[in-house]
N, C-alpha and C positions, 0 to 999 in steps of 0.2 A: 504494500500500500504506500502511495506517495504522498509526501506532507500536503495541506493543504496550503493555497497560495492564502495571504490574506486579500480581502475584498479592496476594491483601491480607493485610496486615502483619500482627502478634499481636498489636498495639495496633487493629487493626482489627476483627478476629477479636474481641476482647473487648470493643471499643462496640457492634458488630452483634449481640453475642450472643444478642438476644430476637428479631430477625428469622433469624439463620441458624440456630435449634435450629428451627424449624418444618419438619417435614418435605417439604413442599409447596414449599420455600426454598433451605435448605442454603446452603452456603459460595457454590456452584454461581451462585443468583439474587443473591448479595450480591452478586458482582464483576459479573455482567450488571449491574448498578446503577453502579459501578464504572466500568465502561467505558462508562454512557448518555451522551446528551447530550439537555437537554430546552431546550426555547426556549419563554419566558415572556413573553409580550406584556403588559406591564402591571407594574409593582410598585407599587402602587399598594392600597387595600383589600383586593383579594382578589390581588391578585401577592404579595403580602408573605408572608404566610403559608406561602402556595404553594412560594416560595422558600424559604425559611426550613425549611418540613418536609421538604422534597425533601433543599437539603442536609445537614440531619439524617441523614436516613437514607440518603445515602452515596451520592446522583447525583453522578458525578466529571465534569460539565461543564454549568452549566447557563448559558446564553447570553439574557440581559436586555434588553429592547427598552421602553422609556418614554422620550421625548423631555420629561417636565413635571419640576416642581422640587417639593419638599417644601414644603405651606405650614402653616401653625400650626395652623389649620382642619382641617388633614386626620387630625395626629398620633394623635387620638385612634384611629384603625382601620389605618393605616400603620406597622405595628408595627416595621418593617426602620427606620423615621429617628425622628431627635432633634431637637429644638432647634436642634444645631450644624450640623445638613444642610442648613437653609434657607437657598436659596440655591443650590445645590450641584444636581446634576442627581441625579436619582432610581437611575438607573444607577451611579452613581459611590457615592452612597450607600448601595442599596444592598449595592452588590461589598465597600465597607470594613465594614459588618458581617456580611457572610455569609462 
C-alpha cells in the first residue's frame, strides 16, 4: 500500500490556480499531478526544461537519471546548471535547483 499524498494546501490551490479553474482540470487533475511520478532520462538540453516545467506545474515526484557532469559548453541550453555545477553530477545539480 502506498502513502497517501496529502490533499493540496491553499498555498497550492493559489499557485495552480490557472491550471485548476479549467474545467477539463479542476482541483481533481491538480492532485492527480500531485500524486504523479515521472522518470526523466536525461537533464540535459531537453531534460532541463522538461524538469523544470513538470515541477512547475506540480508533478510531486519526479525521478532523474543522467550519469554526465555539466560542462561550460553545454550551459548555454542546460538551463537547470550554473557555473558552480561543473563538476558536480547533472543529477545532483539538477535536484539543488528544482
Amino acid at each position: 500500500m502506498q502513502p497517501t499524498t496529502p490533499a493540496l494546501s491553499d498555498a497550492e490551490k493559489e499557485r495552480y490556480n490557472r491550471q485548476i479553474i479549467l474545467p477539463e482540470w479542476g482541483e481533481a487533475g491538480q492532485q492527480r499531478l500531485k500524486e504523479a511520478t515521472v522518470f526523466i532520462a536525461g537533464v540535459g538540453g531537453l531534460g532541463s526544461p522538461v524538469a523544470m516545467y513538470l515541477a512547475a506545474a506540480g508533478v510531486g515526484c519526479l525521478r532523474l537519471c543522467d550519469m554526465g557532469e555539466p560542462e561550460l559548453s553545454n550551459l548555454n541550453r542546460q538551463i537547470l546548471h550554473t557555473d558552480e555545477d561543473i563538476g558536480k553530477k547533472k543529477v545532483l545539480s539538477a535536484k539543488e535547483t528544482l
